[in-house]
C-alpha angles and dihedrals in degrees: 000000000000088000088055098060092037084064089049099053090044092055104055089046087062098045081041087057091044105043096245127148121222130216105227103224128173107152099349092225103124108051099130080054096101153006116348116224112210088225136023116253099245083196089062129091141182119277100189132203104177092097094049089089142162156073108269106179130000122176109176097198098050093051093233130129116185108186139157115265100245092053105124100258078227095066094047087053092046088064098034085060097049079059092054082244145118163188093277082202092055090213113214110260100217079179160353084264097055117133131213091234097052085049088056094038090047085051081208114159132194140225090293093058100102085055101030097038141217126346097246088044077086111049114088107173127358129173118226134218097222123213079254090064083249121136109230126195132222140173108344135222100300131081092250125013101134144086114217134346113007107221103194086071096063079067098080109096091006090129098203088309093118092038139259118350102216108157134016144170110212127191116242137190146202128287109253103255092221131023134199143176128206125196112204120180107225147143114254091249088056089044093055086045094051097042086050097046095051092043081082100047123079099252123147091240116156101166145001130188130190117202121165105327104325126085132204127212125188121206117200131185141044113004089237087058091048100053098045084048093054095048090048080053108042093044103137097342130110109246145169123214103217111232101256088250088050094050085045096054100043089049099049096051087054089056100042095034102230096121114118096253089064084069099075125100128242103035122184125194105203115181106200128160104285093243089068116135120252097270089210090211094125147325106314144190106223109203128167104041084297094315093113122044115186109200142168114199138155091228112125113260081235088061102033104050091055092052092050094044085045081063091049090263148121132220127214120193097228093177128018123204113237092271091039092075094105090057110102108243103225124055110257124270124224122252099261096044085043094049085050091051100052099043098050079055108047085053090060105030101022090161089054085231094153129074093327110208085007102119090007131031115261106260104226127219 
């Protein structure tokens, strides 16, 4: 593979001699994930990462997986799974080609993130293709082997900004040694006050999800935990244990969105603190205790981001309808969090070689 990145790094030091921008790419199966520019860059060409593969380093009992960026996410969790291990994040698969760098650039999360935590929670090292064509190195393969601020976890959600993600080592966990899921009937509002009550007791709860009246609660660890956990829930409350085929198949298709509610345009992502009230603006997916609110509504971005940043939250526009393509797809940052961003990349990246307008509109003039 060392001829591989030496084709890379070539690469970018001849678009870097002749001005020319290059279009990150590993799997190519989030396109619609980011900024929408009105019209392609003609200047710009593919920089692919598909062909930089492979498992470098894999030492089960240290719960570290060190891999090249263009390796299929579904081979790292093959043999994730052989290990009774996996991804604690349980990044959404938009497709067999899916890489395990465009899962850390994208900085998208599943059902477990309220309980697993963040994306870049997990990396713990990553080496960088620089604007320069220079490989730069950050973090390393341990929990904590660094003094101040660990770079390779600005990666997550970078989305190409910093340049381009080549290597990384990635923190992985068991596999939970019993699952359950639990179906509730409940408003949203109860839901909200449900999901809030249980975040400060100590239940093995990796994910919940609210849909039209009926909320679902999965339970994840020993089976002695489990069960004491389902018991605390159902107390005197009506309740349904999903068969273990039919739990399988409603989270994954949370995680890899290809639930039916995922079809509707257009789609908004609001994070919000998880004790939010229900906004009552749509039907709505509640994941995260509260904390993600999927929702697909006819009010006005101009309207509809306000409300949201009035809740302490922010609104993405995950999925815009066919006349919705001039509407910025994240939601704006202020002034003093913008200027960082594009400082830190403008340090990396000062030509704005990779992914312009990708993470942050193109400034014109």
């Amino acid at each position: 593979m060392r001829h591989e990145l030496t084709r890379l790094c070539q690469q970018v030091q001849d678009a870097q001699a002749e001005s020319r921008r290059l279009s990150i790419v590993g799997g190519n199966t989030k396109p619609f994930y980011g900024e929408r520019n009105p019209e392609p860059d003609p200047a710009s060409e593919p920089l692919s990462i598909a062909g930089y593969q492979g498992i470098i380093n894999y030492e089960p009992s240290e719960l570290v997986l060190t891999a090249r960026a263009g390796t299929r996410l579904a081979d790292v969790e093959a043999t994730l799974h052989k290990h009774g291990q996996m991804l604690g994040f349980e990044p959404p698969r938009f497709g067999d080609n899916a890489t395990l760098g465009g899962c850390i650039a994208a900085g998208l999360a599943g059902p477990s993130r309220m309980a697993a935590g963040h994306v870049s929670d997990f990396v713990l090292g990553a080496r960088l293709l620089s604007s320069s064509g220079d490989v730069l190195s950050f973090g390393g393969e341990v929990m904590k082997n660094v003094a101040g601020y660990d770079v390779s976890r600005l990666l997550a959600g970078s989305l190409g900004g910093l340049g381009a993600i080549v290597e990384l080592s990635v923190k992985v966990i068991p596999q939970p040694a019993h699952e359950r899921t639990l179906q509730l009937q409940a408003s949203h509002a109860q839901a909200i006050e449900l999901c809030n009550g249980w975040r400060f007791l100590p239940l093995p709860i990796t994910a919940t999800a609210h849909l039209d009246d009926t909320l679902h609660v999965r339970l994840s660890g020993s089976r002695a935990a489990v069960e004491s956990a389902h018991e605390e829930i159902t107390a005197r409350r009506g309740h349904q244990v999903l068969a273990e085929a039919d739990a399988g198949a409603f989270w994954t298709g949370l995680r890899d969105q290809t639930h039916e509610f995922f079809e509707q345009r257009p789609l908004w992502r609001l994070s919000v603190p998880p004790s939010t009230a229900d906004l009552q603006l749509g039907r709505s997916l509640t994941e995260w205790h509260g904390g993600l609110r999927w929702l697909s509504t006819s009010m006005p971005a101009a309207e509809l981001r306000p409300l949201v940043a009035r809740h302490g939250g922010n609104a993405t526009l995950y999925r815009a309808a066919d006349h919705a393509h001039d509407i910025p797809f994240f939601h704006p940052l202020d002034e003093v969090t913008e200027r960082i961003n594009r400082r830190m990349m403008d340090e990396l990246d000062p030509q704005g070689m990779f992914h312009p307008g990708r993470r942050l509109p193109v400034q014109q003039g």
